[in-house]
NUKE-805627 format. One record per residue (C-alpha): residue number from 1; x, y, z. Coordinates in nm, 4 decimals. Example, Ala and Ser with C-alpha at 12.3 -4.5 7.8 and 13.67 -1.06 7.14 Angstrom:
BEGIN
(lopa 1 (1.2300 -0.4500 0.7800))
(lopa 2 (1.3670 -0.1060 0.7140))
END
This chain:
BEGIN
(lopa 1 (-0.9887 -5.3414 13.2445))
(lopa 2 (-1.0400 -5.1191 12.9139))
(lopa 3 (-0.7374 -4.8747 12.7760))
(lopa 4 (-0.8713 -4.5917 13.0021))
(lopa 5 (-0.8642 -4.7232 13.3195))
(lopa 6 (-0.5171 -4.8515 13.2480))
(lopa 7 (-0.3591 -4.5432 13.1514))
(lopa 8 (-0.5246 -4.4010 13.4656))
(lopa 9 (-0.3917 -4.6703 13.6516))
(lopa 10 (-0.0124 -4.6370 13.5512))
(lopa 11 (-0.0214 -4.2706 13.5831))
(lopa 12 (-0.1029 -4.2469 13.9323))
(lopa 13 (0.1501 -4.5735 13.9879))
(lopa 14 (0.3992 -4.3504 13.8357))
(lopa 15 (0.2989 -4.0639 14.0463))
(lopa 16 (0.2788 -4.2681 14.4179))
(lopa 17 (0.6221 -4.3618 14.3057))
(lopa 18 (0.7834 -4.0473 14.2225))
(lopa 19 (0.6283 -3.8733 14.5265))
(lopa 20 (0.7936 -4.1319 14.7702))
(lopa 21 (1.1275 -4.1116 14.6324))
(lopa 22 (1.1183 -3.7391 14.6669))
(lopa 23 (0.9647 -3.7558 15.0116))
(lopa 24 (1.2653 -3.9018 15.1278))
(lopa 25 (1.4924 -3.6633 14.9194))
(lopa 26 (1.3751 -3.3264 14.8907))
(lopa 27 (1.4398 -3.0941 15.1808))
(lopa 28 (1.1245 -2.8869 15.1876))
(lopa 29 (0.7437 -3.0542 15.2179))
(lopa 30 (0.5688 -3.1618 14.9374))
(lopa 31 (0.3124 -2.8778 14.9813))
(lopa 32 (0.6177 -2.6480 14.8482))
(lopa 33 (0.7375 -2.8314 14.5566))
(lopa 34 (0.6711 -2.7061 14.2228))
(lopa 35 (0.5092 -2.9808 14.0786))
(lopa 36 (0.2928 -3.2816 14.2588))
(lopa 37 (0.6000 -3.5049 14.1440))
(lopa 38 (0.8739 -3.3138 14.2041))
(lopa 39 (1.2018 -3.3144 14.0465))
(lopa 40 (1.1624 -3.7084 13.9996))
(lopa 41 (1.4697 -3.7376 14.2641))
(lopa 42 (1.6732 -3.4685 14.0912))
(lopa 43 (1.6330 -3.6581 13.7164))
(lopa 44 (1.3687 -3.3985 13.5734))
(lopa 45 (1.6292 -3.1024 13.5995))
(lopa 46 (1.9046 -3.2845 13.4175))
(lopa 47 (1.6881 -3.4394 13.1534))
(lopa 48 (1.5346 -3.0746 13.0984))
(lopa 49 (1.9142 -2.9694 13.1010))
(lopa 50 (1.9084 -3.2324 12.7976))
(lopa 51 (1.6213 -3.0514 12.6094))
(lopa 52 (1.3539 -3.2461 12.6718))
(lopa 53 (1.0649 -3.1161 12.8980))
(lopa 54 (0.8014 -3.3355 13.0356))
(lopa 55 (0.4249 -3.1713 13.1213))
(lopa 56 (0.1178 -3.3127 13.2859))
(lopa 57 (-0.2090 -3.1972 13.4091))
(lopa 58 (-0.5120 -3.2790 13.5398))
(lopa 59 (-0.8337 -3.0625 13.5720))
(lopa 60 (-1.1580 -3.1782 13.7286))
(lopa 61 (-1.4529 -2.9729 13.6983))
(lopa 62 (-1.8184 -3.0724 13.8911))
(lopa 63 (-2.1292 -2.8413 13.7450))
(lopa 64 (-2.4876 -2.8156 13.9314))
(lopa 65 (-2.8220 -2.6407 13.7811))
(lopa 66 (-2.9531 -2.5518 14.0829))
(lopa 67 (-3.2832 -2.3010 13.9212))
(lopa 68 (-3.3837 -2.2672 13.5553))
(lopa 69 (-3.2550 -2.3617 13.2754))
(lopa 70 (-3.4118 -2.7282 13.0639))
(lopa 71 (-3.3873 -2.9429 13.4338))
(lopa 72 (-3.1742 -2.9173 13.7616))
(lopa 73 (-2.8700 -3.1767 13.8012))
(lopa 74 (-2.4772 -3.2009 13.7988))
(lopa 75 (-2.2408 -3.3163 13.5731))
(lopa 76 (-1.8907 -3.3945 13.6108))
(lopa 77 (-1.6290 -3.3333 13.3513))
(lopa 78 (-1.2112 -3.4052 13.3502))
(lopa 79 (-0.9177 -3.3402 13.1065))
(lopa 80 (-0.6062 -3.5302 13.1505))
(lopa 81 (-0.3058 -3.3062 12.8737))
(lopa 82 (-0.0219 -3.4071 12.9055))
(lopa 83 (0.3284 -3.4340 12.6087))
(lopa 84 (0.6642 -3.2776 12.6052))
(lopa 85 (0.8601 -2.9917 12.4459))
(lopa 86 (1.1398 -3.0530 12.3035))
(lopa 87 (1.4655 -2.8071 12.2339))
(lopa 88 (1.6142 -2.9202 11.9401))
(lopa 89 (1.8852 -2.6889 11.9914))
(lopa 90 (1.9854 -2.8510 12.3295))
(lopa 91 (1.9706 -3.2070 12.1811))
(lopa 92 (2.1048 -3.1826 11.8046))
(lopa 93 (2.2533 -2.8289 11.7860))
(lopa 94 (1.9960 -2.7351 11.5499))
(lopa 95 (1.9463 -2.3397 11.6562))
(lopa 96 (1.6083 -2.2273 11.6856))
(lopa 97 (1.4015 -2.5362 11.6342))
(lopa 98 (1.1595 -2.6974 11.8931))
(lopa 99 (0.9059 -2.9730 11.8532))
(lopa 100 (0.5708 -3.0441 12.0782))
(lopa 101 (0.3689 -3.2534 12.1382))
(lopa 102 (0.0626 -3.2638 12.3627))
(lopa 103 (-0.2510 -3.4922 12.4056))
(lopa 104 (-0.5878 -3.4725 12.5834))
(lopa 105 (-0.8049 -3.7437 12.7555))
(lopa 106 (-1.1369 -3.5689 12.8066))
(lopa 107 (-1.4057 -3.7829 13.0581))
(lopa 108 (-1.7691 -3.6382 13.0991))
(lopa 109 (-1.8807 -3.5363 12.7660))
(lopa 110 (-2.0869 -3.2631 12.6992))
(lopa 111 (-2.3287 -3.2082 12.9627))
(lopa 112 (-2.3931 -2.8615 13.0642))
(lopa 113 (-2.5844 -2.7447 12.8160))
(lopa 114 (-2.8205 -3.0149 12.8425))
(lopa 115 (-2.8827 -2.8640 13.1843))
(lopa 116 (-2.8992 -2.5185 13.0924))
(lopa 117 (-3.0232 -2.5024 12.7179))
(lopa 118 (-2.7272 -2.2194 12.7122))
(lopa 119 (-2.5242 -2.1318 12.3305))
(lopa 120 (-2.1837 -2.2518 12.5375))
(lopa 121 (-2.0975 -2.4658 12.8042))
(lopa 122 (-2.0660 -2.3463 13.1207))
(lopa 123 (-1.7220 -2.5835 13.1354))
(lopa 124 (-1.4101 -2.4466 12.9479))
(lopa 125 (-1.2859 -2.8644 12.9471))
(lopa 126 (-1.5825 -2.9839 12.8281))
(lopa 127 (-1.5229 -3.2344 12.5358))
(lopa 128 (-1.6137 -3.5543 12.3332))
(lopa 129 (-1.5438 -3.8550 12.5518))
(lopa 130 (-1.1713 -3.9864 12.3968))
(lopa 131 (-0.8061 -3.9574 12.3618))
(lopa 132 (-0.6797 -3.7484 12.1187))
(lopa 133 (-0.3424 -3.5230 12.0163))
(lopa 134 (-0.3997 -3.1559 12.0559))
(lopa 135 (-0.0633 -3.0369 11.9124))
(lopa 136 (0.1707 -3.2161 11.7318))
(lopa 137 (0.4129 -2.9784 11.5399))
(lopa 138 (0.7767 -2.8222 11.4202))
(lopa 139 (0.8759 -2.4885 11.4859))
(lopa 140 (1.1453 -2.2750 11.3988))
(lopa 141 (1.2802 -1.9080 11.5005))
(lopa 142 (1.4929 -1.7122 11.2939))
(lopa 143 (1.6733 -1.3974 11.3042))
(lopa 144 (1.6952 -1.3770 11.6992))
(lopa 145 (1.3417 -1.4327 11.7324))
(lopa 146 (1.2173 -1.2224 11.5164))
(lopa 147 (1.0638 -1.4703 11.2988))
(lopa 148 (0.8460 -1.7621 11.3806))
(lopa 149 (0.7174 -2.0876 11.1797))
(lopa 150 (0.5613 -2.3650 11.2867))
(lopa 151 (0.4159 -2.6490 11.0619))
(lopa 152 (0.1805 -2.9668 11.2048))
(lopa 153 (-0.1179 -3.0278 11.3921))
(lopa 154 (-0.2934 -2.7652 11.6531))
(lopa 155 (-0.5518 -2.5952 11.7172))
(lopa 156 (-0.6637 -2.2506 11.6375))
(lopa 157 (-0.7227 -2.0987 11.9762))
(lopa 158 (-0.3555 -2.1932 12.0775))
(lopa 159 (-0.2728 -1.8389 11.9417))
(lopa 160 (-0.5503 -1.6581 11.8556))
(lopa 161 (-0.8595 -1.4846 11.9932))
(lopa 162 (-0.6606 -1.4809 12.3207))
(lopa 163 (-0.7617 -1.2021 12.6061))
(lopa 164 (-0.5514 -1.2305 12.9343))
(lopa 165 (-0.8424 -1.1261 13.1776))
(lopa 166 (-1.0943 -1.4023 12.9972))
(lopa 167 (-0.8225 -1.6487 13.0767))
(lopa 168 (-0.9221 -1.6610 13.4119))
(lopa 169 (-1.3412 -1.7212 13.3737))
(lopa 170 (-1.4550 -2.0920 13.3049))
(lopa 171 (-1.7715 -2.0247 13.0843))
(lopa 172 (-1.6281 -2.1733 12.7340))
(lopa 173 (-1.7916 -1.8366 12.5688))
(lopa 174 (-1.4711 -1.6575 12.7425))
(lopa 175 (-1.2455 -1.9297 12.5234))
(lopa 176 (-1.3157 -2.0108 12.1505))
(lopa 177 (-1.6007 -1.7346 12.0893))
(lopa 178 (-1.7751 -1.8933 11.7347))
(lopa 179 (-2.0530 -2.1194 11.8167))
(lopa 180 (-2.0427 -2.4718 11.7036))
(lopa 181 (-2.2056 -2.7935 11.7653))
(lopa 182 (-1.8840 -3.0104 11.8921))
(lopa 183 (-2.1090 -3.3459 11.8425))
(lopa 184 (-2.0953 -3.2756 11.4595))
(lopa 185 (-1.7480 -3.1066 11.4020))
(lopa 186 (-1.6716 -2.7473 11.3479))
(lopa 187 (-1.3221 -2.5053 11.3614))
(lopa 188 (-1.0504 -2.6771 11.4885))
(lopa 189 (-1.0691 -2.5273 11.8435))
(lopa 190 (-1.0254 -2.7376 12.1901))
(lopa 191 (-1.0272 -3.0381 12.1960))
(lopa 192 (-1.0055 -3.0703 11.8179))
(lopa 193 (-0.7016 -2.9819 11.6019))
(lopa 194 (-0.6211 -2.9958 11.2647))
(lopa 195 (-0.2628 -2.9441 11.0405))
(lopa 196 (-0.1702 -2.5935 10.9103))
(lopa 197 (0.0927 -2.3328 10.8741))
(lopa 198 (0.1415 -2.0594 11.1288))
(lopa 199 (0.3988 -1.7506 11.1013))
(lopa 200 (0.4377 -1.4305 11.3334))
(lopa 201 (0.6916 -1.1535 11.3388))
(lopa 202 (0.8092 -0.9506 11.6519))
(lopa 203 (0.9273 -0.6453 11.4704))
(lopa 204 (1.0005 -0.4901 11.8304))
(lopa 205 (0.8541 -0.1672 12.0054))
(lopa 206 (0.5474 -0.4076 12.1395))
(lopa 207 (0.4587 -0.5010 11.8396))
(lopa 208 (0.3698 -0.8309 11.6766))
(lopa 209 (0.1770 -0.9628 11.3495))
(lopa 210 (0.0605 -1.3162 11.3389))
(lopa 211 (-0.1373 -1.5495 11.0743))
(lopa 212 (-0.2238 -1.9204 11.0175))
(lopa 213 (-0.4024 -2.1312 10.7550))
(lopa 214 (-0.5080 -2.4655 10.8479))
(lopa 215 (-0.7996 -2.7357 10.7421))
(lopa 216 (-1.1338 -2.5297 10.8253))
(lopa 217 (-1.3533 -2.7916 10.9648))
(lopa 218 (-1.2601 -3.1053 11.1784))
(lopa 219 (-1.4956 -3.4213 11.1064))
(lopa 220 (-1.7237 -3.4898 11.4007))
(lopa 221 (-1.5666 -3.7226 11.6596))
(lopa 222 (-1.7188 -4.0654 11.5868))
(lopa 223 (-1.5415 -4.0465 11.2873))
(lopa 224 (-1.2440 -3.8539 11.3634))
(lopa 225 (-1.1456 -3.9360 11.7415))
(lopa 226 (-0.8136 -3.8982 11.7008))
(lopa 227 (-0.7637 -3.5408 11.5443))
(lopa 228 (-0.5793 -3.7897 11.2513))
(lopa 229 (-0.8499 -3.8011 10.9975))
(lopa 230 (-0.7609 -3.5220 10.7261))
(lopa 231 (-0.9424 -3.4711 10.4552))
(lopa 232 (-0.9307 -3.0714 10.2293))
(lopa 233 (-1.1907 -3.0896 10.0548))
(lopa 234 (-1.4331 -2.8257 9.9269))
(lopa 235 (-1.6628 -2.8874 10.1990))
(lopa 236 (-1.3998 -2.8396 10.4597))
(lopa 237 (-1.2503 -2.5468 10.3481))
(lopa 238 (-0.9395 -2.3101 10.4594))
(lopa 239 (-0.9633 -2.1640 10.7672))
(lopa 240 (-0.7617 -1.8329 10.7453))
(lopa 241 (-0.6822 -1.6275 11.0455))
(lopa 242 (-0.4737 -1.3315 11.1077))
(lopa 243 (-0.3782 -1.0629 11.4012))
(lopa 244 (-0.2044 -0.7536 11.4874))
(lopa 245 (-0.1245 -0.7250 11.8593))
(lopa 246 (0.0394 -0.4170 12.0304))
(lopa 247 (0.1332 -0.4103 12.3913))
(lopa 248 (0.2543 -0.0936 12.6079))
(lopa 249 (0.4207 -0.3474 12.8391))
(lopa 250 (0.6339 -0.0570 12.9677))
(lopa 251 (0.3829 0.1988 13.0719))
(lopa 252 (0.2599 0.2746 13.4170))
(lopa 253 (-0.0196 0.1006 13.3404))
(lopa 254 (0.0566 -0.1531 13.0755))
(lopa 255 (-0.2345 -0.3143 12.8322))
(lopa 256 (-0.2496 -0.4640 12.5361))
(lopa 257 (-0.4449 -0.4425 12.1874))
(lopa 258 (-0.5507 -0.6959 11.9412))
(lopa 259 (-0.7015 -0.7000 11.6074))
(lopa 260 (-0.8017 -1.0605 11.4345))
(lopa 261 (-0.9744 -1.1240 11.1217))
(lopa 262 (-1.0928 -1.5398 11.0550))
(lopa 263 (-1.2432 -1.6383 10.7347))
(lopa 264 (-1.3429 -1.9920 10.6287))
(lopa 265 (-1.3425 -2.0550 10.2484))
(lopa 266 (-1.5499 -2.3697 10.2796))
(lopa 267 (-1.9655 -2.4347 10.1456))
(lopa 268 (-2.1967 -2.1358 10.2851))
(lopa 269 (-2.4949 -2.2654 10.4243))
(lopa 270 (-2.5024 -2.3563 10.7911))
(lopa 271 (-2.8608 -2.4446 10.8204))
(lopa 272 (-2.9662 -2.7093 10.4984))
(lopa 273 (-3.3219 -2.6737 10.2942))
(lopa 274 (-3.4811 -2.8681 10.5799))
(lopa 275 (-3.3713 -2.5591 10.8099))
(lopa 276 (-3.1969 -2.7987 10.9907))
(lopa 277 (-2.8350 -2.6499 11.1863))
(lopa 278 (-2.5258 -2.9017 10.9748))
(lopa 279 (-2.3295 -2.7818 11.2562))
(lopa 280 (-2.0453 -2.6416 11.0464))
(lopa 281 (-1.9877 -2.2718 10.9827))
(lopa 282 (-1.7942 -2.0444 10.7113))
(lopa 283 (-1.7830 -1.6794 10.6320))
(lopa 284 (-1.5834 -1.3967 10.7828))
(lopa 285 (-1.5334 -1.2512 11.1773))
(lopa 286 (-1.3605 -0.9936 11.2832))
(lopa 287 (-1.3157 -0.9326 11.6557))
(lopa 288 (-1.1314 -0.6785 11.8891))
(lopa 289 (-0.9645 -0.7383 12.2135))
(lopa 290 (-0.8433 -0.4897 12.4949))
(lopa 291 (-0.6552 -0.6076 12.8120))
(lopa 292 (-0.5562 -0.3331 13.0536))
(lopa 293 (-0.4323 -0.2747 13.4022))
(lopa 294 (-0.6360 -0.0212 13.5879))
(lopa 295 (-0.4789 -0.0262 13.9392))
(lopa 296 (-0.1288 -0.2339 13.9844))
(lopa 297 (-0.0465 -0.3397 14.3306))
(lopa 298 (0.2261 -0.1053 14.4766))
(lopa 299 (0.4162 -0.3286 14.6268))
(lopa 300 (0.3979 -0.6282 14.3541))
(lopa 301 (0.6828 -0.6765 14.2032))
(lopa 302 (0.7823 -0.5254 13.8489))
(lopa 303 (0.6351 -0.6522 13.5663))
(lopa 304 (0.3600 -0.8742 13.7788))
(lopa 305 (0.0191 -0.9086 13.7188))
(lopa 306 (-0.0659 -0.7884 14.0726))
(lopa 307 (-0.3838 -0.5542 14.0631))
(lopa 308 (-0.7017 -0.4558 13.9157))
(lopa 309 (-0.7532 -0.5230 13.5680))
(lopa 310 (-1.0220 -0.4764 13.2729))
(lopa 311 (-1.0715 -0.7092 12.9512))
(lopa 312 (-1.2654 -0.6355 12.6491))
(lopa 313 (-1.3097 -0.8732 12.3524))
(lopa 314 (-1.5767 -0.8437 12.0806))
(lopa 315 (-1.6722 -0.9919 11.7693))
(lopa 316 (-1.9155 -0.9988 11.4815))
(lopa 317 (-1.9662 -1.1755 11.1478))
(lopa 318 (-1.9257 -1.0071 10.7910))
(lopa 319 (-2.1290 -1.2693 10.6601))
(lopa 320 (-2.4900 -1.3637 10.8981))
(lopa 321 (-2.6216 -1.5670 10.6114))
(lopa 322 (-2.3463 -1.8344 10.7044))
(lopa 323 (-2.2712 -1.7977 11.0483))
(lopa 324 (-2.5101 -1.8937 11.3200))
(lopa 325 (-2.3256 -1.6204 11.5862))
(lopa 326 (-2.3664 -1.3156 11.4396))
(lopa 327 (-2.2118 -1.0918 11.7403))
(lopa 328 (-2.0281 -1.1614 12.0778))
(lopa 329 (-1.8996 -0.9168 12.3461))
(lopa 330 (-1.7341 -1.0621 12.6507))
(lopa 331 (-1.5961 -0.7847 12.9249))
(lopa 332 (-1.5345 -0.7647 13.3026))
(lopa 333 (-1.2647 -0.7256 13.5733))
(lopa 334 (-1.0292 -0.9354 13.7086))
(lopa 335 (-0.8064 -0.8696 14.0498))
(lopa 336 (-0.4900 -1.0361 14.0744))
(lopa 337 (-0.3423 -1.0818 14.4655))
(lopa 338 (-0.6483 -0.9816 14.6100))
(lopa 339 (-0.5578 -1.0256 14.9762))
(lopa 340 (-0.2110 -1.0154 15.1663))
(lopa 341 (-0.0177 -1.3137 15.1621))
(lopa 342 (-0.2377 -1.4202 14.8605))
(lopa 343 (-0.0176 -1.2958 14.5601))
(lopa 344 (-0.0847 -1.6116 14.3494))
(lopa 345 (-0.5019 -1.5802 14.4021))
(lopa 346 (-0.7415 -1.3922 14.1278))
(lopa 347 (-1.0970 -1.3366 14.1194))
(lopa 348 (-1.3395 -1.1749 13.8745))
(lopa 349 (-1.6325 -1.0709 13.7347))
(lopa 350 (-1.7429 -1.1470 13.3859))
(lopa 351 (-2.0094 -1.1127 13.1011))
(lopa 352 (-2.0837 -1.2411 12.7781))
(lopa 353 (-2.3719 -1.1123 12.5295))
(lopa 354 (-2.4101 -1.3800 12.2687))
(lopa 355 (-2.6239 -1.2661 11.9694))
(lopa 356 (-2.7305 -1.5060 11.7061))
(lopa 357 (-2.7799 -1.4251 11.3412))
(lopa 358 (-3.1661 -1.3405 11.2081))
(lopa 359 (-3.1596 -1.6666 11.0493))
(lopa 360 (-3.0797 -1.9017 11.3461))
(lopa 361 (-3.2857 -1.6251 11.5723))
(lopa 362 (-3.5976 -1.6703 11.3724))
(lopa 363 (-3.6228 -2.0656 11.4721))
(lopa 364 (-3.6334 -1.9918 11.8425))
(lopa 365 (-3.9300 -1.9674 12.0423))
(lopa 366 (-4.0118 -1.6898 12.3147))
(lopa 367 (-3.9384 -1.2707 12.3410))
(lopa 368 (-3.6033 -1.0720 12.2505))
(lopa 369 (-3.4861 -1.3916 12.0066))
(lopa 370 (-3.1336 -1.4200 11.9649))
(lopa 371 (-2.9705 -1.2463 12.2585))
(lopa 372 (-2.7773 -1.4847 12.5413))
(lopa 373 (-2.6498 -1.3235 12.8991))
(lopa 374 (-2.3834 -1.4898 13.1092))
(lopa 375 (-2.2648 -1.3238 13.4487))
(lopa 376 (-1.9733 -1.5127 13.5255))
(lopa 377 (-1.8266 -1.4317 13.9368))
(lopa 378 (-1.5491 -1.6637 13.9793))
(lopa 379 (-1.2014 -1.6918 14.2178))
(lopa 380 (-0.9059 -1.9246 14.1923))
(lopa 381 (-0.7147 -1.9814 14.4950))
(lopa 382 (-0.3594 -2.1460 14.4809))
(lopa 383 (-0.3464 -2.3547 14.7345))
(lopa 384 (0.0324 -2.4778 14.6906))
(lopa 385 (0.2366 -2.4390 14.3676))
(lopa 386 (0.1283 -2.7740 14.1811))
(lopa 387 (-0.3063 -2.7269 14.3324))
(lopa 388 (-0.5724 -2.4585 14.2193))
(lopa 389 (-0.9120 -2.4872 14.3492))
(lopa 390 (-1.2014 -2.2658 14.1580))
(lopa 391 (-1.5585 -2.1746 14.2828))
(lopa 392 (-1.7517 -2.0501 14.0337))
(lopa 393 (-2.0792 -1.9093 13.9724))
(lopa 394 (-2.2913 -1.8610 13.6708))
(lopa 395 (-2.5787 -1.6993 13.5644))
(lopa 396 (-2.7543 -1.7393 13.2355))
(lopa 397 (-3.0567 -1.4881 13.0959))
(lopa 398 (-3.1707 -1.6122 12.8843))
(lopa 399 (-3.0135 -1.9569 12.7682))
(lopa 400 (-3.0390 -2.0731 12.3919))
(lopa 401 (-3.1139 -1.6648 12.2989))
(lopa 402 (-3.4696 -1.6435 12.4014))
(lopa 403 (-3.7492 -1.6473 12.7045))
(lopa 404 (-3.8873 -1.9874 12.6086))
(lopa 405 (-3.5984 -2.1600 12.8819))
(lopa 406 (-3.5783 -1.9723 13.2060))
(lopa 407 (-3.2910 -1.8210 13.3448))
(lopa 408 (-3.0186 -2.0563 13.5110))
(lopa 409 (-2.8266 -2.0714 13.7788))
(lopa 410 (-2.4866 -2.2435 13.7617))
(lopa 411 (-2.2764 -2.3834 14.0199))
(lopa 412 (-1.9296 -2.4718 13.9820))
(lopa 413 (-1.5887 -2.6168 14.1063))
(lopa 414 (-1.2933 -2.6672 13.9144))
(lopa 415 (-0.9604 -2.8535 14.0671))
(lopa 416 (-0.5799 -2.9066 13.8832))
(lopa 417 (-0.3248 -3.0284 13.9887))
(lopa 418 (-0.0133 -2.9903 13.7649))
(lopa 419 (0.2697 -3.2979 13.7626))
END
């Protein structure tokens, strides 16, 4: 039995066993409980009491070409995260501090693109096959919370380039937006991390400023499948990021704005003197983001997401001669509690226009190089508190930026279940 199947094999031993000692506990049916688990017959409150926090879940995502694209077929892809938060305050008295860490398990690969021919995967889990630590970091809050640092190992899309209506949509352009090849490294975005130094101030009045600098590129994963290997080199570079956010939380119809800037200090040239892609990228983006509420359900509750919403996020390069993405522009709608009794349930509509830079355009075959459409419809039902279950549908015009690879059509379901 190899390390995988074991760890598989003890977490669901743990689980069967946790779930029958709460069976015969807990009051109300397992359906209702907030977690598949439970409260772990009434331990996880006190040892959260204690400051230390225990998280686990588990998304499995199936994907089917069904017209277009390179070929029809289906793939199957799964994350396992799981790690713990600690409160250092709770445990030690020290006021302020926290410390996380969280790992990933990803099964399936990288296999929807091979399908489609498409710029991004279709799947927002879609990794390397391995185990490896997504976040493993100190931070600290001073002055009541004013001001936050955090030093260790994460990721840059744990903060940044984050819209609230693209959170919903499973196409992995809605996530990360730079292009990349995962297979030979890139920015450390999921499932690759690197170490760095992030800071933020929440001056008040909805304001807040944030900004990180952390190892540029992550080495591909047969020779970093851990997220351990470090290495700053010139190569490598700084990857720099920064944001202004401002949120009219309070308003009758609240929304927020965003403002990032990313620049990555290391060597210019993505595509070598063989006009070969090295899979790495550098340069400057800027990007934009808009999240607003349009209609809010009258009888939600205050402060709930309940309602119509809009999303707008785009992006472009200051530099095309090292970037392979020169422009992206991701917007659609998103309805929160779209049916009585339903409150927890949100479906959408999404798009993303991927534009490549001349350079990267000129290498493609076909009419209107360089220019990617996704429609994205998609709807996540909750069927208890710990179970989500997501149809989705895609469709690409388009895929790779050109006419050479006919249009796809992408079918989709994603399950998690949260311990």
């Amino acid at each position: 039995m190899n390390w995988n199947a074991r760890a598989l094999t003890v977490l669901l031993c743990t689980t069967v066993g946790s779930l029958a000692q709460d069976a015969a506990r807990q009051p109300e049916p397992w359906t209702k409980w907030d977690l598949a688990t439970g409260d772990w017959n009434r331990n996880r409150p006190l040892i959260e009491g204690q400051g230390v926090a225990f998280f686990s879940t588990y998304t499995s995502q199936v994907w089917g070409n069904v017209a277009g694209g390179l070929q029809r077929g289906a793939t199957y892809s799964g994350v396992l995260q799981f790690g713990a938060d600690l409160d250092l305050e709770k445990m030690f008295g020290w006021q302020g501090a926290t410390f996380n860490t969280s790992w990933v398990w990803n099964a399936g690969g990288s296999q929807t693109t091979d399908l489609t021919g498409a710029l991004f995967p279709s799947s927002n889990i879609e990794g390397p096959d391995g185990f490896r630590a997504l976040d493993l970091w100190l931070q600290q809050k001073l002055f009541d919370d004013v001001f936050t640092i955090r030093a260790g190992l994460f990721n840059a899309d744990r903060d940044f380039t984050i819209s609230e209506g693209c959170q919903l949509f499973l196409n992995s352009a809605f996530g990360w937006p730079l292009l990349y090849n995962g297979n030979l490294g890139g920015p450390p975005a999921y499932p690759f991390a690197a170490p760095g130094l992030y800071a933020a101030v929440e001056p008040g009045g909805g304001w807040k400023f944030q900004a990180a600098i952390m190892q540029g590129i992550v080495w591909p994963p047969a020779e970093n499948p851990t997220n351990f290997y470090w290495r700053l080199t010139r190569e490598n570079g700084l990857l720099y990021l920064g944001e202004a956010e401002y949120g009219w939380t309070d308003a009758p119809l609240p929304g927020t704005a965003k403002l990032g800037v990313m620049f990555n200090s290391g060597y210019e040239d993505y595509v070598d003197q063989a006009n070969q892609d090295d899979g790495a990228w550098g340069g400057s983006f800027v990007y934009g983001i808009i999240d607003q509420m349009l209609w809010p359900e009258p009888a939600a509750a205050e402060n709930s997401p309940q309602g119509l919403a809009w999303f707008n996020r785009t992006g472009f390069t200051g530099t095309p001669d090292r970037n392979p993405l020169g422009m992206f522009f991701n917007s659609g709608f998103t309805w929160t509690g779209p049916w009585p009794g339903r409150d927890e349930d949100a479906g959408g509509v999404g798009l993303v226009w991927s534009r490549l830079t001349a350079g990267q355009a000129a290498q493609l075959e076909g009419n209107n190089r360089g220019n990617e459409f996704v429609v994205e419809f998609t709807y996540q039902a909750q069927i208890t508190p710990w179970f989500e279950l997501q149809p989705d549908l895609q469709m690409v015009v388009q895929p790779g930026g050109s006419t050479a690879i006919p249009g796809a059509l992408v079918l989709g379901l994603s399950a998690t279940i949260d311990f």
